[in-house]
C-alpha positions as CSV (number, residue, x, y, z in Angstrom):
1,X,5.1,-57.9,56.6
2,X,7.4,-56.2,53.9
3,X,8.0,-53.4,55.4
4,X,11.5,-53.4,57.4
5,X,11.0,-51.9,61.4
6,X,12.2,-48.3,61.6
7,X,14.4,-46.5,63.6
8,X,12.3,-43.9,64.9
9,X,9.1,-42.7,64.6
10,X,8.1,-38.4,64.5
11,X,5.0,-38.8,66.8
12,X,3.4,-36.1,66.8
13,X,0.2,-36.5,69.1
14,X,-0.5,-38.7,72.2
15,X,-3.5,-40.4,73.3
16,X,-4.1,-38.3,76.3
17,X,-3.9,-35.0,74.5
18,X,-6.0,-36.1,71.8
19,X,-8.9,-36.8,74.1
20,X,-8.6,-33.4,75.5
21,X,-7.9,-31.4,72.9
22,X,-10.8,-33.2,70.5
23,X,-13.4,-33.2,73.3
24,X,-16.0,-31.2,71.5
25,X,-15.7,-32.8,68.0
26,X,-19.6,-34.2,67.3
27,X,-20.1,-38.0,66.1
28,X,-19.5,-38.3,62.3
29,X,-17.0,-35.0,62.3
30,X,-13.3,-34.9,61.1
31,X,-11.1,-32.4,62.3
32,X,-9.2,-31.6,59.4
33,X,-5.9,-31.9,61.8
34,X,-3.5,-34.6,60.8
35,X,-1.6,-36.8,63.2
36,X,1.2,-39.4,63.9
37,X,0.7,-41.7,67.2
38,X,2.3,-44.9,68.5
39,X,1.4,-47.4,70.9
40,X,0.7,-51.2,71.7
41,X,-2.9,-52.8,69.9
42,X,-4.6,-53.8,72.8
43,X,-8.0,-54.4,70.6
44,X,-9.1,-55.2,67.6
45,X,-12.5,-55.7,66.0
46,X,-12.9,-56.3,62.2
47,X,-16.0,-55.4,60.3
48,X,-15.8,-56.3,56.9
49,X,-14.1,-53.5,55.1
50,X,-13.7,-51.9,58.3
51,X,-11.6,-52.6,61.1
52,X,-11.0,-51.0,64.6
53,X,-8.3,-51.1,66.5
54,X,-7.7,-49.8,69.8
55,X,-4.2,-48.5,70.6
56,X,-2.9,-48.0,73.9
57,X,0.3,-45.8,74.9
58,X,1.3,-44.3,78.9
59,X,-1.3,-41.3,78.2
60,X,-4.5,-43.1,77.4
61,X,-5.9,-44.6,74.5
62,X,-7.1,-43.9,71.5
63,X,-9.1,-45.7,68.6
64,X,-7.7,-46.4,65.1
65,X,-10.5,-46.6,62.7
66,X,-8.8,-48.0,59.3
67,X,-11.0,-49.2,55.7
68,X,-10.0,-50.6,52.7
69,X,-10.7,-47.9,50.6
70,X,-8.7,-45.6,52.5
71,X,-5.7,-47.3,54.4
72,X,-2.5,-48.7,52.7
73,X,-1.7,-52.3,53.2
74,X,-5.4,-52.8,54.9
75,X,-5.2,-56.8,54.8
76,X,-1.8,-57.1,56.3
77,X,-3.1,-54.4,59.0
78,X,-5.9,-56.8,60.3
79,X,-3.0,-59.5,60.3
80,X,-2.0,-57.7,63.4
81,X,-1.7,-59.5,66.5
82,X,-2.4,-58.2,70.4
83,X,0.7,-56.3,71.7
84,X,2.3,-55.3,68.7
85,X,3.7,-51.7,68.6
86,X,2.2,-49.3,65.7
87,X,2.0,-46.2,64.6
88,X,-0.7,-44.8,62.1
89,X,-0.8,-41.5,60.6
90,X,-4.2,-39.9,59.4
91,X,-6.6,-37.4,60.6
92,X,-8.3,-36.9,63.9
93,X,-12.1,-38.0,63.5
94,X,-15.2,-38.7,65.7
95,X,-17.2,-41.9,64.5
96,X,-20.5,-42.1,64.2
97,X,-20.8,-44.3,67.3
98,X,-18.9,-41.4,69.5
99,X,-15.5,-42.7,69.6
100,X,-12.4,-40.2,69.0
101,X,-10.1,-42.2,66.5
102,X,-7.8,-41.5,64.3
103,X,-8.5,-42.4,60.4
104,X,-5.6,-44.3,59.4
105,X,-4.3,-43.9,56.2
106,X,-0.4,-45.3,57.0
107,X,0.5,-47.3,59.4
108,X,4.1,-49.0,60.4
109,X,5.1,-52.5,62.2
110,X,7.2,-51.0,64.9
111,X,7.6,-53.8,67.0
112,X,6.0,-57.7,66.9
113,X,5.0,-58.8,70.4
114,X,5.6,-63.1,70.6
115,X,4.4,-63.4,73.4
116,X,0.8,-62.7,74.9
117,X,-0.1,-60.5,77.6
118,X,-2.9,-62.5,78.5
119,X,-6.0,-63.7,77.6
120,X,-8.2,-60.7,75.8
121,X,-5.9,-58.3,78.2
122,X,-8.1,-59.2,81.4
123,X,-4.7,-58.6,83.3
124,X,-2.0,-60.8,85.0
125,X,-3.4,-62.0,88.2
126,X,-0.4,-64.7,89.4
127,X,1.9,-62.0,92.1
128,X,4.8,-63.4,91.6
129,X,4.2,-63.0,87.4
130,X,3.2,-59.5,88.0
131,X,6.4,-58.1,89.7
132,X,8.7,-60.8,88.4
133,X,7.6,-59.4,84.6
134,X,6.9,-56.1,85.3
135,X,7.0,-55.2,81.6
136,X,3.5,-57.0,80.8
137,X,1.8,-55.6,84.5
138,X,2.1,-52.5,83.1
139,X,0.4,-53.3,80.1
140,X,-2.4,-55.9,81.4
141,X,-2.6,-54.4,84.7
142,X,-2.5,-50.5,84.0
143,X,-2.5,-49.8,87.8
144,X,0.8,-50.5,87.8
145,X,2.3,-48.2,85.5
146,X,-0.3,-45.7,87.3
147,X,1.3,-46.0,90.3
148,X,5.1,-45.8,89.0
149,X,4.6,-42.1,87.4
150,X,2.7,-41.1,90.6
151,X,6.1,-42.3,92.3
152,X,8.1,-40.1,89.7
153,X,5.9,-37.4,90.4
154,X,6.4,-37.4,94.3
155,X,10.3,-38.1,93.6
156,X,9.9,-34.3,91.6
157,X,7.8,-32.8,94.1
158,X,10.1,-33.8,97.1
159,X,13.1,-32.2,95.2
160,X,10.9,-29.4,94.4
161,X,10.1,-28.5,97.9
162,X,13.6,-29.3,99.3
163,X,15.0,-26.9,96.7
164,X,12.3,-24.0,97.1
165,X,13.9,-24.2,100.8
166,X,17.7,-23.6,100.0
167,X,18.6,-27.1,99.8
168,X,21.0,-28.8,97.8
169,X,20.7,-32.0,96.3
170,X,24.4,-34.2,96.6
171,X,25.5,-37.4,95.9
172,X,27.4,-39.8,98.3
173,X,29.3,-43.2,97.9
174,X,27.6,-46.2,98.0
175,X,30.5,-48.4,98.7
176,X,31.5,-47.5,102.0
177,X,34.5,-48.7,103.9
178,X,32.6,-49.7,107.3
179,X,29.1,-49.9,107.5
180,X,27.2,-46.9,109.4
181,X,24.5,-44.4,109.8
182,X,21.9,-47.0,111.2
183,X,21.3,-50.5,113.2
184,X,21.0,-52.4,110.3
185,X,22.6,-55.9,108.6
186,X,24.8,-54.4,105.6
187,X,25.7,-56.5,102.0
188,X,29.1,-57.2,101.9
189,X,31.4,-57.3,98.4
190,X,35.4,-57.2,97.3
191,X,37.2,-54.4,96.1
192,X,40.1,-56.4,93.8
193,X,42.3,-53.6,92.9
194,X,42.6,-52.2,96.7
195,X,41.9,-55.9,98.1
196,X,39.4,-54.9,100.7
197,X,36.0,-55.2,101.8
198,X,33.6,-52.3,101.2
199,X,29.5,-52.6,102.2
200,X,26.7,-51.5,100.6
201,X,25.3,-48.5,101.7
202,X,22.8,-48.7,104.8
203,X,21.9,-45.2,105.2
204,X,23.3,-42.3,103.8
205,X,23.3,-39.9,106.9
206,X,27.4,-39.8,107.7
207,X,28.8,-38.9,104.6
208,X,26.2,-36.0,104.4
209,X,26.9,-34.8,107.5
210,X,30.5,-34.6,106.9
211,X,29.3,-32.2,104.2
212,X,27.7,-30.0,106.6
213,X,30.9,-30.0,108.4
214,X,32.7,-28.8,105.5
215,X,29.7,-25.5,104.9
216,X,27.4,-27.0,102.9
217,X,24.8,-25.7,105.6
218,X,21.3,-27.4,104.0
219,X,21.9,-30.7,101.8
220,X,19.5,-34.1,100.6
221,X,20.2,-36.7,98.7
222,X,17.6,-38.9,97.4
223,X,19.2,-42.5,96.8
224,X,19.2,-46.2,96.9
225,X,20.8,-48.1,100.5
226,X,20.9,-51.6,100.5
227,X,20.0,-53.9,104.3
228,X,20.5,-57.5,104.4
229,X,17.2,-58.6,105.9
230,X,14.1,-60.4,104.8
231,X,11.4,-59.8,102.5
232,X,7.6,-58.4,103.8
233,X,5.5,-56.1,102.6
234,X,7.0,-53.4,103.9
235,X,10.8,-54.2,103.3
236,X,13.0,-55.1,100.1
237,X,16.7,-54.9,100.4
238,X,17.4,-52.2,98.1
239,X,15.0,-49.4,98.8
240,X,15.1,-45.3,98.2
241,X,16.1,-43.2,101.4
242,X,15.4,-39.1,101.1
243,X,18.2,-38.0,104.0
244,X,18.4,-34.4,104.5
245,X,20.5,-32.0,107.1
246,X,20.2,-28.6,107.8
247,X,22.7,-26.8,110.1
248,X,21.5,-24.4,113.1
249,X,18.2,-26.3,113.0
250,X,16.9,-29.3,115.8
251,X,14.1,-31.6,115.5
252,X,11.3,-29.5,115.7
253,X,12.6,-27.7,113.2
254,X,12.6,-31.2,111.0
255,X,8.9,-31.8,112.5
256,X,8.1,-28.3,110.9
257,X,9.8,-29.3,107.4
258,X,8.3,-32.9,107.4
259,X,4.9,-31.9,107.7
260,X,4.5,-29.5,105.4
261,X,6.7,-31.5,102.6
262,X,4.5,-34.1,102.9
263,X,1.4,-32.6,102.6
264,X,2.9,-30.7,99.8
265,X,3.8,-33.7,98.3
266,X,0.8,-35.2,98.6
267,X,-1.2,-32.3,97.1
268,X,1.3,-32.7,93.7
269,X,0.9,-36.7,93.3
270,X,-3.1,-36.9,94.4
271,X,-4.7,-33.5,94.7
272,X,-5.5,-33.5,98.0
273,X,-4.0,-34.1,102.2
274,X,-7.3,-36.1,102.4
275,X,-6.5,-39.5,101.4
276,X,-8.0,-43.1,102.0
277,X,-5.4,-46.0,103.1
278,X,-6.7,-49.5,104.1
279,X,-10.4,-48.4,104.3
280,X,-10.3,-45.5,106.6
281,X,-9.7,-41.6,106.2
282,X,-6.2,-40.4,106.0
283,X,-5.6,-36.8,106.8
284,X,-1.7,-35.6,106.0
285,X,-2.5,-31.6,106.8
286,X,-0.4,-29.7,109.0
287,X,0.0,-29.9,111.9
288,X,0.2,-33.4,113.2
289,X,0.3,-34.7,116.7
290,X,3.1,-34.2,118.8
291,X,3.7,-37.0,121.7
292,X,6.3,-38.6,123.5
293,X,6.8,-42.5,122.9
294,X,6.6,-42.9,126.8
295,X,2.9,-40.7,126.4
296,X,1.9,-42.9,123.4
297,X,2.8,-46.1,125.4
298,X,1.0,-45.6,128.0
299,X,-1.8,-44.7,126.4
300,X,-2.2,-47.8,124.3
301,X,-0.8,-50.3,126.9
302,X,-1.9,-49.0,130.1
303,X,1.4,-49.1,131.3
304,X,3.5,-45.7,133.0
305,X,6.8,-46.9,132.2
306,X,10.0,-45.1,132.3
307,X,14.0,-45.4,132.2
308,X,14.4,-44.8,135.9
309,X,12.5,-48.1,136.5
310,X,14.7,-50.9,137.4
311,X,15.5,-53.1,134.5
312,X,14.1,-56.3,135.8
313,X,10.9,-54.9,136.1
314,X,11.3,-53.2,132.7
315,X,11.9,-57.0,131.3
316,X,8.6,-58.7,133.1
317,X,6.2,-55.4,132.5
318,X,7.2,-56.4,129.1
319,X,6.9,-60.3,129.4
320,X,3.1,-59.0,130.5
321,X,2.8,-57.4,127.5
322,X,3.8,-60.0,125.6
323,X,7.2,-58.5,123.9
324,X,9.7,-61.7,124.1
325,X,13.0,-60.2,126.3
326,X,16.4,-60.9,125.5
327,X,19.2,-60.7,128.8
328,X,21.3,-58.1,127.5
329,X,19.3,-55.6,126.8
330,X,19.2,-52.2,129.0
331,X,16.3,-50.6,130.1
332,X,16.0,-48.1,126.3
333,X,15.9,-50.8,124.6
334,X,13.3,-52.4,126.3
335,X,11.1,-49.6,126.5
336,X,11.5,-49.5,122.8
337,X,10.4,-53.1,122.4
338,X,7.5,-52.9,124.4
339,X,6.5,-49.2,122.1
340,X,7.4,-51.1,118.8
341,X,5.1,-54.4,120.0
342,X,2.1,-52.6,121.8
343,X,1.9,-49.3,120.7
344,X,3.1,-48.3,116.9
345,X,1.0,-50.9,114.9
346,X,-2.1,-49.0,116.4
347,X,-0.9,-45.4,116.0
348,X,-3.1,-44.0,112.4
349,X,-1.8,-41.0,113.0
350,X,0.0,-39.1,111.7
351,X,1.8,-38.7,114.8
352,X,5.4,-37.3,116.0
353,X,6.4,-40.1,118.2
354,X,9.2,-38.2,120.3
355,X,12.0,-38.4,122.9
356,X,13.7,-42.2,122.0
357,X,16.2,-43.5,124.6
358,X,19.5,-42.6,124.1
359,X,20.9,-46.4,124.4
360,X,19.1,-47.1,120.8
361,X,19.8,-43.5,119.8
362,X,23.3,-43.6,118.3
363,X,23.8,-40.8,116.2
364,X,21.1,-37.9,118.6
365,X,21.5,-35.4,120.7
366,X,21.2,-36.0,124.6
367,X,17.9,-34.1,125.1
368,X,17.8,-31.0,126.9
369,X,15.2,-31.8,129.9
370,X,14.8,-35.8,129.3
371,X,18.1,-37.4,130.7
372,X,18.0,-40.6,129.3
373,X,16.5,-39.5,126.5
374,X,17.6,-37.9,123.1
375,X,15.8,-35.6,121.0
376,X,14.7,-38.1,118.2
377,X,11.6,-38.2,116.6
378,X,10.0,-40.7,113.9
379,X,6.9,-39.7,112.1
380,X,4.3,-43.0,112.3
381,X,1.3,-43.1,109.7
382,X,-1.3,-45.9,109.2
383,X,0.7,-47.7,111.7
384,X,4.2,-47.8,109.7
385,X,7.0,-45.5,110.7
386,X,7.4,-43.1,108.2
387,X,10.5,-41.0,109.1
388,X,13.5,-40.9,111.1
389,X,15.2,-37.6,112.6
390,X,17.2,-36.3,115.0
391,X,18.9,-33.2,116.6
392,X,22.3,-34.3,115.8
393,X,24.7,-35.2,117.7
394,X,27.9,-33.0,117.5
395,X,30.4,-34.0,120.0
396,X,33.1,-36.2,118.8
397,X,34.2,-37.7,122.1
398,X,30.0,-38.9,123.1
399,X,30.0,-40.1,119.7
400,X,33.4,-41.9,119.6
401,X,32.1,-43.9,122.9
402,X,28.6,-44.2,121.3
403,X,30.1,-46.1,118.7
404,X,32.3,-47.7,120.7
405,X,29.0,-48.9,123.2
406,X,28.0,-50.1,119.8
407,X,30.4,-52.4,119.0
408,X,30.7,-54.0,121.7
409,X,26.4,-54.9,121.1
410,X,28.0,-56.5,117.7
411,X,30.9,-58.6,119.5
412,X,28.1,-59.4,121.5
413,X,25.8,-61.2,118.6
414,X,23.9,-57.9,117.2
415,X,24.6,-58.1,113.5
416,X,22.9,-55.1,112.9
417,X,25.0,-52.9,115.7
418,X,27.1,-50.2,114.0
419,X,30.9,-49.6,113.9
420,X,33.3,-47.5,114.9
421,X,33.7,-45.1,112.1
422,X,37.0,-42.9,112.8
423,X,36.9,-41.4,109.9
424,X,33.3,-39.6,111.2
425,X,34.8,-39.2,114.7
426,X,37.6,-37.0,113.1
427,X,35.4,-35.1,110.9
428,X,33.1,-34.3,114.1
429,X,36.9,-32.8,115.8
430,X,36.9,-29.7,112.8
431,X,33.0,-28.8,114.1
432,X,29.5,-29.8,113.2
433,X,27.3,-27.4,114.1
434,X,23.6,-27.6,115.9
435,X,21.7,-29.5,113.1
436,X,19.0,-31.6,112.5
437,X,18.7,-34.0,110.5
438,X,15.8,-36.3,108.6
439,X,15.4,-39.6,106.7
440,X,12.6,-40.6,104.8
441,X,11.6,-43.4,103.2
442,X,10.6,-42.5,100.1
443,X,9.0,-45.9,99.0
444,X,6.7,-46.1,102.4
445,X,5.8,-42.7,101.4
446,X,4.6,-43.3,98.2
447,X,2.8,-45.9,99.4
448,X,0.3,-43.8,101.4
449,X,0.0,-41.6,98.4
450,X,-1.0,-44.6,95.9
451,X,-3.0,-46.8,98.5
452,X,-0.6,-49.2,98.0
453,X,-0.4,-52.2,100.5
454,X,2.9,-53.9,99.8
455,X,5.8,-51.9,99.0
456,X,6.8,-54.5,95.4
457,X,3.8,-52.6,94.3
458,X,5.7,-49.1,94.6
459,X,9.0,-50.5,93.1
460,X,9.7,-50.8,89.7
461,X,12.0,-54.0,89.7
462,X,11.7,-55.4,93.4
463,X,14.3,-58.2,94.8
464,X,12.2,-61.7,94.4
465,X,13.5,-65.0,95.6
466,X,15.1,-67.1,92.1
467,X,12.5,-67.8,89.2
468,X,11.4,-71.6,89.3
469,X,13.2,-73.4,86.3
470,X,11.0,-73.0,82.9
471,X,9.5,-70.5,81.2
């Protein structure tokens, strides 16, 4: 190649418009219209004087049909190798055999691919390859790059309902001086100018409240947080949380707003509510189920359990059941074991689980008719939770000994038990006012929307154990 690689290309069609906008043109026609477009060779026949080549970019495809007669520097085009980045210039034509193509009479070397995306572009089929080199997925296994833009596209359509509503989107730190806003292991690192530890992020909920406190009565933030736990497919350590508050508002109020984004969402990234997840029907329409997580448990266990039962016999209903026990837990948290083990795996849904018990309830609002109980809800689809929320809990002296009830769980061995934030405490003193409050997990989300059964497939770049030495 004598040509040196450019600096930019005008392109001034894509594959995907082409097809659309050249639909009618009959086999054997030109067009007259002239074009630039760029992309990858993904195939290439050679026929003599003739060679086709098709050229693949994130709209579509599209044929390039070059000849000796008519395209400069035809031998070193057919010199090409699978992967490389072109673009071609000539005018929009229909071949004889059907196929839209463009008639290439320049071409440029944009970019040489060395190495090969495997064998006649059949895909990548090794799983660790796949998300380890996302780069060449998305070219030998298109899904992939499918399912990223339908991630962008429910990312728009989230902020496009939140914002139709009067919310607005903020950003929060993401080193935070003590860990808080959920039960949850947190990434420590060193801060060498102040010489202190800060934490990565594990939710984003307290720094947004504060907001509210301060009159920013409706905000979200869409963002990364960051939990020190395993790998499955439904958990990375660095995921994307939507967290949104809205003041004078309680949980059914976030039930409303969750049902209808959602389905709206839906509707923007597929079409349709009516969607298909694991082999059975899906349907995300308003409105979904409403039931108590003491309803739901008994219906899928047979067991009427409650929090005025006495806790030993809270501990061997559960043993029955199968839940392993540990001695210092109270009678919430057993009841949420025994919901989480019997009962949430088999909820399709979607459902409103309501009405959590307070002792795993941090950050909610005692509810109004339950004692015991707060006014918490998370939204469960296709057996995975979806959503957290809460009426929010305003008072600053329940939430200072909530905290407080916390931290003594974490002396106690529960790594993931929060801390006492002060700083929270104090901004609870000036005034929070009723609000509710919702998390979503954006990548769980998205994959209901693409059918997606691990949650690496929904994630660009997700956290993999270290690459075997070689190649």
């Amino acid at each position: 190649m004598t040509d040196p690689l450019p600096y930019r290309v005008d392109v001034t069609a894509h594959a995907g418009e082409l097809q659309e906008r050249f639909a009618s043109l009959a086999p054997g026609e030109g067009s007259g219209a002239e074009v630039t477009v760029a992309g990858r060779v993904v195939l290439r026949r050679e026929m003599g004087k003739l060679t086709f080549m098709t050229m693949a970019e994130w709209t579509g495809q599209v044929q390039l049909f070059a000849g000796a007669q008519w395209t400069e520097r035809f031998g070193e085009l057919n010199h090409l190798s699978l992967g490389d980045w072109v673009s071609a210039s000539g005018e929009v034509v229909r071949t004889r055999t059907g196929e839209l193509s463009v008639r290439v009479a320049t071409w440029q070397l944009l970019a040489e691919a060395k190495r090969s995306f495997g064998d006649k572009w059949r895909g990548i089929s090794d799983i660790d390859t796949r998300y380890r080199q996302r780069y060449a997925d998305m070219w030998s296994n298109p899904g992939s790059r499918q399912v990223l833009l339908q991630r962008s596209r429910a990312v728009s359509a989230i902020r496009r309902c939140l914002e139709d509503r009067g919310f607005v989107e903020v950003e929060t730190p993401v080193f935070h001086p003590v860990p808080g806003g959920a039960t949850a292991k947190p990434f420590v690192t060193h801060h060498n100018a102040l010489d202190m530890e800060l934490y990565l992020r594990i939710a984003l909920e307290l720094h947004l409240k504060r907001l509210v406190v301060g009159g920013m009565e409706r905000v979200f933030e869409i963002g990364r947080v960051f939990r020190n736990e395993g790998l499955s497919p439904r958990h990375n350590p660095e995921f994307t949380m939507l967290e949104l508050y809205q003041a004078y508002a309680d949980y059914h109020d976030m039930m409303d707003l969750t049902e209808q984004m959602v389905a709206e969402v839906a509707v923007a990234v597929t079409g349709t509510t009516k969607l298909g997840y694991g082999g059975r029907d899906l349907d995300l329409s308003p409105p979904w189920r409403r039931a108590t997580l003491v309803e739901l448990v008994a219906e899928h266990s047979g067991q009427e359990l409650s929090l005025e039962m006495p806790v030993g016999e809270l501990a061997r209903r559960a043993e029955g059941l199968g839940v392993p026990v540990e001695d210092r837990w109270g009678p919430g948290k057993l009841l949420l074991e025994i919901y989480e083990k019997t009962t949430e795996p088999h909820l399709w849904g979607p459902v409103f689980v309501m009405d959590y018990p307070k002792e795993v309830s941090p950050l909610a609002r005692d509810h109004r008719s339950s004692p015991g109980m707060v006014e918490r809800f998370e939204a469960v689809v296709a057996g995975r939770e979806l959503c957290n929320a809460f009426s929010e809990l305003t008072d600053p002296d329940e939430q200072l000994a909530n905290f407080e009830a916390q931290a003594s769980a974490r002396a106690a061995g529960d790594e993931e038990a929060m801390v006492v934030d002060t700083d929270y405490v104090r901004a609870l003193e000036y005034g929070l006012p009723p609000t509710g409050g919702l998390g979503v997990g954006v990548d769980r989300l998205v994959m209901l929307l693409t059918g997606s059964e691990a949650i690496r497939d929904v994630i660009a770049f997700p956290t993999l154990r270290p690459e075997v030495a070689g190649d």
